[in-house]
TIGUDO-290896 format. One record per atom (N, C-alpha, C, O): residue in three letters; x, y, z; residue number from 1. Coordinates in steps of 0.1 Angstrom, whole numbers, plus 5000, padded with zeros to 4 digits. Layout:
// TIGUDO-290896
rest:Ala, X:X, Y:Y, Z:Z, nr:NUM
...
This chain:
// TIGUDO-290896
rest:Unk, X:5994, Y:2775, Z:7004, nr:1
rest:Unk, X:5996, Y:2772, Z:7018, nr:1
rest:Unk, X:6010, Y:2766, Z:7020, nr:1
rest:Unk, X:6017, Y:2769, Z:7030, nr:1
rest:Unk, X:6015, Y:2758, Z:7011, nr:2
rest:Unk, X:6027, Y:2751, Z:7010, nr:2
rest:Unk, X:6040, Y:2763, Z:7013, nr:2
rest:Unk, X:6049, Y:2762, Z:7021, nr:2
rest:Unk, X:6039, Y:2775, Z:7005, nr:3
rest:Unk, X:6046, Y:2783, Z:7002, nr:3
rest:Unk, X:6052, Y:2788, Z:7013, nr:3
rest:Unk, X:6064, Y:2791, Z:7015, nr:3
rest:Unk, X:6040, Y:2791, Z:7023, nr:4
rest:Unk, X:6035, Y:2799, Z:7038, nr:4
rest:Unk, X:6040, Y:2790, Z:7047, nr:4
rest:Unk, X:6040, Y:2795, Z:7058, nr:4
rest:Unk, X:6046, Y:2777, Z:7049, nr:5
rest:Unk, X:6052, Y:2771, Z:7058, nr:5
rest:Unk, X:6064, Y:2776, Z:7058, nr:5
rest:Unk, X:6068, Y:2781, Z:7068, nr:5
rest:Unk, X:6071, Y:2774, Z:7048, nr:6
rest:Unk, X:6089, Y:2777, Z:7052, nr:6
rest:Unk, X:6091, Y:2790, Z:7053, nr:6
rest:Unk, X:6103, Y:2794, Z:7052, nr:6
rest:Unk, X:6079, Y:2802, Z:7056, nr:7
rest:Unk, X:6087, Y:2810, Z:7059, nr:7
rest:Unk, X:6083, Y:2813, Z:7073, nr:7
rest:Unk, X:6089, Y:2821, Z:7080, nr:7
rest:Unk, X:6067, Y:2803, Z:7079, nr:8
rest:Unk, X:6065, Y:2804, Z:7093, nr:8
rest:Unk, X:6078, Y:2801, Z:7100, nr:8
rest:Unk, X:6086, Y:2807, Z:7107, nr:8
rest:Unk, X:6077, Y:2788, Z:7093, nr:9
rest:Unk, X:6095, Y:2777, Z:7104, nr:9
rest:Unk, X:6107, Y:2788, Z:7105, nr:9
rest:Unk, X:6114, Y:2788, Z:7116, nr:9
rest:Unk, X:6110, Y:2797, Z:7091, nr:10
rest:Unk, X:6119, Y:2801, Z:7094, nr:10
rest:Unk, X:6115, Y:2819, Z:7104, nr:10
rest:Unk, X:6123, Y:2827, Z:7108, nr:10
rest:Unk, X:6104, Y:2820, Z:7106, nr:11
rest:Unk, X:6096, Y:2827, Z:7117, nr:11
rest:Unk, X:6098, Y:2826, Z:7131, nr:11
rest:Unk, X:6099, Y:2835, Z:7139, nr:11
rest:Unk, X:6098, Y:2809, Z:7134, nr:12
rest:Unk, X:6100, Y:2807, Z:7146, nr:12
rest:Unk, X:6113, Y:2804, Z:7147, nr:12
rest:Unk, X:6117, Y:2802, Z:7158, nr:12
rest:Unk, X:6118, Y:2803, Z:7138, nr:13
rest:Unk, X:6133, Y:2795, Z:7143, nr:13
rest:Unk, X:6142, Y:2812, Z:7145, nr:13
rest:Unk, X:6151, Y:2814, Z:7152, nr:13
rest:Unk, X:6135, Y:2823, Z:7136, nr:14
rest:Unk, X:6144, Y:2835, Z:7141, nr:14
rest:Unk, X:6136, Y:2840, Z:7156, nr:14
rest:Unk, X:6140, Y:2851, Z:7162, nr:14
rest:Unk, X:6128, Y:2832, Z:7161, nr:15
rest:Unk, X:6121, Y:2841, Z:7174, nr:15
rest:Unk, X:6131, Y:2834, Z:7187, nr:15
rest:Unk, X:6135, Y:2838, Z:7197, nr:15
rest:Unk, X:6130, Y:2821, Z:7179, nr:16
rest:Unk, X:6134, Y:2810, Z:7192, nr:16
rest:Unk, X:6151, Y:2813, Z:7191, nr:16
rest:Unk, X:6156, Y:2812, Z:7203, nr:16
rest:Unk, X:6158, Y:2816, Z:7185, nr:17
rest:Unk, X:6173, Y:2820, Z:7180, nr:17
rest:Unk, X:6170, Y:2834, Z:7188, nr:17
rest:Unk, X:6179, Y:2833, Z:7196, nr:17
rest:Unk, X:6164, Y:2844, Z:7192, nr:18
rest:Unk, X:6166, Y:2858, Z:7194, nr:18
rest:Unk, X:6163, Y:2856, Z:7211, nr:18
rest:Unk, X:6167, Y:2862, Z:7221, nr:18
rest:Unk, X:6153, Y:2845, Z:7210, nr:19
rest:Unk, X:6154, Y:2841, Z:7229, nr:19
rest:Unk, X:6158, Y:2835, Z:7234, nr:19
rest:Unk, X:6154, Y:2832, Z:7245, nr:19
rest:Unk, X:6170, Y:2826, Z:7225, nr:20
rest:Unk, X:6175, Y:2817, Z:7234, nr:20
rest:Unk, X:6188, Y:2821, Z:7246, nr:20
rest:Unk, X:6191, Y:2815, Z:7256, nr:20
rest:Unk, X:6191, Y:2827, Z:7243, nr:21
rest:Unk, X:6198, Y:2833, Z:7257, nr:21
rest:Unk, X:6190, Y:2844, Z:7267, nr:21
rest:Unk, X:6199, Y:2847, Z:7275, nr:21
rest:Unk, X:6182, Y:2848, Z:7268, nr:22
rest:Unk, X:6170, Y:2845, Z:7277, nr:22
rest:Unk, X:6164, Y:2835, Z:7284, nr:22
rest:Unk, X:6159, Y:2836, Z:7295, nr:22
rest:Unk, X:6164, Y:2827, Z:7278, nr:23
rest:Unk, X:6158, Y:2812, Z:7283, nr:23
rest:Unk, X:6167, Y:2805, Z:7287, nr:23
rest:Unk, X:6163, Y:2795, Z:7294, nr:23
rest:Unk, X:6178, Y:2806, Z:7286, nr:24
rest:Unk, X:6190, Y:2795, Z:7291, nr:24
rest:Unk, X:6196, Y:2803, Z:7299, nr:24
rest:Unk, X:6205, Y:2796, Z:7304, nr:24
rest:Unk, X:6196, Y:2816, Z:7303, nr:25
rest:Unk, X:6193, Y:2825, Z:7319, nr:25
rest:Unk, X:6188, Y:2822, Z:7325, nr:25
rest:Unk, X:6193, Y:2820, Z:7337, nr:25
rest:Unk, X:6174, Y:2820, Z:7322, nr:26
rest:Unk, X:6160, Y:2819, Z:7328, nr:26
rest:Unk, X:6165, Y:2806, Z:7336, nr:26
rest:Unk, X:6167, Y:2805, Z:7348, nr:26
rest:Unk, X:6167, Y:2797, Z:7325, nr:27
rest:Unk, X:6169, Y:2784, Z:7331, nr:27
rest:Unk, X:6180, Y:2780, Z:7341, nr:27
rest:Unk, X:6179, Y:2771, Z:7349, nr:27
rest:Unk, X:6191, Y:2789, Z:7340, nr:28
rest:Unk, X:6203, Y:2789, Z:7350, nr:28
rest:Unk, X:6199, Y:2795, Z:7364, nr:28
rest:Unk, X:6203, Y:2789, Z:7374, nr:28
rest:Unk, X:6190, Y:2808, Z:7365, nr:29
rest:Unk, X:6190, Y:2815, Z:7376, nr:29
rest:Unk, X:6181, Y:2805, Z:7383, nr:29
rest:Unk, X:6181, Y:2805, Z:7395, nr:29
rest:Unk, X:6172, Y:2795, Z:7375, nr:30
rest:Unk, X:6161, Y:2793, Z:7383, nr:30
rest:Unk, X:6172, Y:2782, Z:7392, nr:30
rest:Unk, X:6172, Y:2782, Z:7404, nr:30
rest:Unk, X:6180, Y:2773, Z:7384, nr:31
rest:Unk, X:6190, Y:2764, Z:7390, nr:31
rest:Unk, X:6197, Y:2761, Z:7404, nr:31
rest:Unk, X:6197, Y:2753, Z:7413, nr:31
rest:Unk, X:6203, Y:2777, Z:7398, nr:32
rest:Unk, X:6208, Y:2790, Z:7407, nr:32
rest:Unk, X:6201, Y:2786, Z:7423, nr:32
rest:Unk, X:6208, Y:2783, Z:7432, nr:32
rest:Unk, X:6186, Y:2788, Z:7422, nr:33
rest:Unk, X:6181, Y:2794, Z:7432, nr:33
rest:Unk, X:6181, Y:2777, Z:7442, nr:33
rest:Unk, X:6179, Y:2775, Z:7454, nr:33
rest:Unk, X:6183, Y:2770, Z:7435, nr:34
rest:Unk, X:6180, Y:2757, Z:7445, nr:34
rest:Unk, X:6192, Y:2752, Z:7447, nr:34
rest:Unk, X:6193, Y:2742, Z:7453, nr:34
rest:Unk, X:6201, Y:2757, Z:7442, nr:35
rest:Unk, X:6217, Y:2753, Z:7453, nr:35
rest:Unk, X:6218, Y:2759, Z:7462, nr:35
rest:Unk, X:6225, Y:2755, Z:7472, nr:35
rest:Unk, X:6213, Y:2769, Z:7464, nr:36
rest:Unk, X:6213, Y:2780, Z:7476, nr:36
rest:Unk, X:6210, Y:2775, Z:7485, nr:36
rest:Unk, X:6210, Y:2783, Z:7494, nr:36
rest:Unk, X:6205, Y:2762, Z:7489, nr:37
rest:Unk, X:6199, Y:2759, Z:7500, nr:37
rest:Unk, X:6209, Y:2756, Z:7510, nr:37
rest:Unk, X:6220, Y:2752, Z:7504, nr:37
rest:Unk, X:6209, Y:2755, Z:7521, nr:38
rest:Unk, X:6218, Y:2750, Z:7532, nr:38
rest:Unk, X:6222, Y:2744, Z:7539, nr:38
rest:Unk, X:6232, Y:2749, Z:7544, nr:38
rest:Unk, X:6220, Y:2736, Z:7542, nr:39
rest:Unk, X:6222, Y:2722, Z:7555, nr:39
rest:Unk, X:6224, Y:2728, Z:7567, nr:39
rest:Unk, X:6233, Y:2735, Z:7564, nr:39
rest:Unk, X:6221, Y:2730, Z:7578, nr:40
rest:Unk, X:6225, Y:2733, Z:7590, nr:40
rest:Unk, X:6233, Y:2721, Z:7597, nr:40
rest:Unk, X:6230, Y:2709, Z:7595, nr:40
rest:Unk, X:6242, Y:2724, Z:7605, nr:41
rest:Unk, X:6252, Y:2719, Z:7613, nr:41
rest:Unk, X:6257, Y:2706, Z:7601, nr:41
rest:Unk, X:6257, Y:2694, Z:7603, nr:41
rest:Unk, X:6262, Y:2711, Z:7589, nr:42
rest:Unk, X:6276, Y:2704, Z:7585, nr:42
rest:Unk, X:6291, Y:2703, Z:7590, nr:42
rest:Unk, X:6294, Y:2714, Z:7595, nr:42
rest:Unk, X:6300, Y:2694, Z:7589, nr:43
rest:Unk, X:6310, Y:2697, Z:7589, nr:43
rest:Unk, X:6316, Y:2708, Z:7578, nr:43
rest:Unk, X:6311, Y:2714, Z:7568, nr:43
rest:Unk, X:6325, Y:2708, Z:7583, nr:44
rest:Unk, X:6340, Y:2715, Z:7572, nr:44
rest:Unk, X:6340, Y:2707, Z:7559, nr:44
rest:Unk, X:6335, Y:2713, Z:7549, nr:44
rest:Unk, X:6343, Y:2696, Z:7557, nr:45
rest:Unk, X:6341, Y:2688, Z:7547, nr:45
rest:Unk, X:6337, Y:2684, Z:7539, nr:45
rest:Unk, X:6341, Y:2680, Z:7528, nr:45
rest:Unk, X:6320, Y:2685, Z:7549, nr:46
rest:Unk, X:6307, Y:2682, Z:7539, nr:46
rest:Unk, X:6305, Y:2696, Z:7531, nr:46
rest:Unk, X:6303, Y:2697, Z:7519, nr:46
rest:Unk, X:6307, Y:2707, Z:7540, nr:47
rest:Unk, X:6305, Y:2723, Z:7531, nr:47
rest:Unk, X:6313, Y:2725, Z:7519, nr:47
rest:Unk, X:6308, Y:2729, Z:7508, nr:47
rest:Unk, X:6331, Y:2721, Z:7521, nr:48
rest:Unk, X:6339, Y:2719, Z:7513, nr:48
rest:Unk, X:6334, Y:2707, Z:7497, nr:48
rest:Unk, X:6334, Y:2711, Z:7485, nr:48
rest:Unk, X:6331, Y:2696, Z:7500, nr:49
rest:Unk, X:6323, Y:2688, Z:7490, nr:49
rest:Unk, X:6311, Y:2697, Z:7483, nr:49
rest:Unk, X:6311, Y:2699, Z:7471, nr:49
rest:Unk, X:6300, Y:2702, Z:7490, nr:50
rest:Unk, X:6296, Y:2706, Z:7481, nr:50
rest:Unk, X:6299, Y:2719, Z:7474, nr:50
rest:Unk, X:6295, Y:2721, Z:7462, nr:50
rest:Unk, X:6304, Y:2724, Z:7479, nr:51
rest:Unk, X:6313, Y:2739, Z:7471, nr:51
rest:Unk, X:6319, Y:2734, Z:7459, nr:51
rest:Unk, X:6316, Y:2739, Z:7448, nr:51
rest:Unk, X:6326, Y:2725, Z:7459, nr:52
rest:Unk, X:6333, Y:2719, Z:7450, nr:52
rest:Unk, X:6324, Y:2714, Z:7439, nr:52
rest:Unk, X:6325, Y:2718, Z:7427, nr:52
rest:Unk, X:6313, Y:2706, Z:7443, nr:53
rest:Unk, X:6300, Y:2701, Z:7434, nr:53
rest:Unk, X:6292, Y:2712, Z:7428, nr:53
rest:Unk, X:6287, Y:2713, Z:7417, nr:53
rest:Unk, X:6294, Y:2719, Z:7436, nr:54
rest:Unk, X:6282, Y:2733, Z:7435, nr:54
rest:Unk, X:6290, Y:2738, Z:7420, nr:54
rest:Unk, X:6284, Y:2740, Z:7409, nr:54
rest:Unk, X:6303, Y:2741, Z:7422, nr:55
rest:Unk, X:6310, Y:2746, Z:7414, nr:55
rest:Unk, X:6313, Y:2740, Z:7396, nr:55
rest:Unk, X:6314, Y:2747, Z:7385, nr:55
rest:Unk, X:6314, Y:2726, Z:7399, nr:56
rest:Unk, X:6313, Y:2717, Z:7386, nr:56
rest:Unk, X:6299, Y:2719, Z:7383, nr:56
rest:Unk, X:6295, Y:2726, Z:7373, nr:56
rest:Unk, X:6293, Y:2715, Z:7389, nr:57
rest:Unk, X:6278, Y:2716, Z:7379, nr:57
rest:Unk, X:6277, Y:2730, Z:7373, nr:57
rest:Unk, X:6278, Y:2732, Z:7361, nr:57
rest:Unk, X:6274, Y:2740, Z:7384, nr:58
rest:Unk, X:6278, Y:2755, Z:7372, nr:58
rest:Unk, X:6285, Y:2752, Z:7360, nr:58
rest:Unk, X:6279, Y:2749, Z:7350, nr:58
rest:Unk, X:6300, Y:2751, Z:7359, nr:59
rest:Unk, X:6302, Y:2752, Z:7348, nr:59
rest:Unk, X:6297, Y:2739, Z:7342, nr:59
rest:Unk, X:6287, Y:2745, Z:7339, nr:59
rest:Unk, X:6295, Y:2725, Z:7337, nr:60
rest:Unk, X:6285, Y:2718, Z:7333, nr:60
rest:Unk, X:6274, Y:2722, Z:7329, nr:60
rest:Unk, X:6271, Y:2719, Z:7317, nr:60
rest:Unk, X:6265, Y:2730, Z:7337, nr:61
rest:Unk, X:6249, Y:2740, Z:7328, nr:61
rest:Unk, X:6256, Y:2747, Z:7319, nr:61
rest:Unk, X:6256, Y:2746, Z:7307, nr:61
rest:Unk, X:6263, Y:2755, Z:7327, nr:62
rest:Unk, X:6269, Y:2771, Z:7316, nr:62
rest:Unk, X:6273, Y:2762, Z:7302, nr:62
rest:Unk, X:6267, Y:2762, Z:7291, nr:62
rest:Unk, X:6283, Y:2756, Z:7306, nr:63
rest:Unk, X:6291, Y:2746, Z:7292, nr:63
rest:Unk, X:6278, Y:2740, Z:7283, nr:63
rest:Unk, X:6281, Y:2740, Z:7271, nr:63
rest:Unk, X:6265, Y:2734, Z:7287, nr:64
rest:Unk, X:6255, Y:2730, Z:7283, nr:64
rest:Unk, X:6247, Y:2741, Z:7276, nr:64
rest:Unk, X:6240, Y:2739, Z:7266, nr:64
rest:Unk, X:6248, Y:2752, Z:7279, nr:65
rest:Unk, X:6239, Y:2761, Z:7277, nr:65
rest:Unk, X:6245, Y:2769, Z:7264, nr:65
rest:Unk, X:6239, Y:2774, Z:7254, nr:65
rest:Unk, X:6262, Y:2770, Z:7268, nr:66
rest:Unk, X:6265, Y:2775, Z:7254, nr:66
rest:Unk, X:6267, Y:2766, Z:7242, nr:66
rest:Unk, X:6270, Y:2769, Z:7230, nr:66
rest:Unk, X:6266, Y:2753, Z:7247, nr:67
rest:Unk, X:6267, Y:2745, Z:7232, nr:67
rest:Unk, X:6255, Y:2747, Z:7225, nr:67
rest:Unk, X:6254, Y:2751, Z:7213, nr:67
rest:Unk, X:6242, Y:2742, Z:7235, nr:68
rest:Unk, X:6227, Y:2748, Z:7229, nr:68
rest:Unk, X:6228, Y:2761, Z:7221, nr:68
rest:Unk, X:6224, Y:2764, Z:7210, nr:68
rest:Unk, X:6233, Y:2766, Z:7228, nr:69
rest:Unk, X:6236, Y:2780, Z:7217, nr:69
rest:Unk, X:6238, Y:2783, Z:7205, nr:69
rest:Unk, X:6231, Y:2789, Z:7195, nr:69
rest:Unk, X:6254, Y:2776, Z:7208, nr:70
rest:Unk, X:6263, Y:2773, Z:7191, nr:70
rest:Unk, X:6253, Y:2768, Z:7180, nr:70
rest:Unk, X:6250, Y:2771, Z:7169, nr:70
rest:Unk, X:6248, Y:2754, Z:7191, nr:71
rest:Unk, X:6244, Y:2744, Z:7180, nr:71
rest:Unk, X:6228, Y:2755, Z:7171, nr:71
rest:Unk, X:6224, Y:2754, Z:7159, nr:71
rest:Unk, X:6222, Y:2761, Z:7179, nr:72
rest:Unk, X:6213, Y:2766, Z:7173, nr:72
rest:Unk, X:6214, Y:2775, Z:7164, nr:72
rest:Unk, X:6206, Y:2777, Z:7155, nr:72
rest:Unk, X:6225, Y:2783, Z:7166, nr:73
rest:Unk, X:6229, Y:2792, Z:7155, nr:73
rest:Unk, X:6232, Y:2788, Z:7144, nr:73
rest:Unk, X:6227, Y:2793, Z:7134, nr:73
rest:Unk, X:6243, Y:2775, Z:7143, nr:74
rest:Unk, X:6252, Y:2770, Z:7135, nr:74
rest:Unk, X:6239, Y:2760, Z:7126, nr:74
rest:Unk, X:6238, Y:2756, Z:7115, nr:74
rest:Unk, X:6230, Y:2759, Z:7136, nr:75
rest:Unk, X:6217, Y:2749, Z:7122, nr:75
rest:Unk, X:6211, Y:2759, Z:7115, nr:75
rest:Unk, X:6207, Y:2754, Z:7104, nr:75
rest:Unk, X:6208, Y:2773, Z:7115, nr:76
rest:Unk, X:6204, Y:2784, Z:7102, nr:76
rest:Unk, X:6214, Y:2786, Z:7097, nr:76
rest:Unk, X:6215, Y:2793, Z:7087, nr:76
């Protein structure tokens, strides 16, 4: 039984490596979907600030999502 563990682990670690950019889509569009929301009757300003915000956090996930990446490949 001892034998049959390291090649489960290395079983899931090739399943979870083959969907991880699947899942860290998954996890972006879902993101995605709730900045979308709108404020009615903002100023110029307030729209402006969040465009700007809206914009940093994208790259922040993305930047998050490809380190998860790296780092997952680079541990096999």
């Amino acid at each position: 039984m001892d034998e049959d563990l390291p090649e489960s682990v290395k079983k899931c670690l090739d399943l979870l490596e083959e969907n991880m950019g699947i899942l860290a889509d998954l996890e972006f569009d879902l993101d995605d979907e709730k900045e979308d929301e709108l404020t009615p009757d903002m100023e110029l300003h307030n729209l402006f600030d969040m465009t700007e915000d809206v914009a940093e956090s994208s790259k922040l996930k993305r930047a998050e999502s490809n380190f998860a990446r790296r780092q997952s490949e680079n541990s096999l």
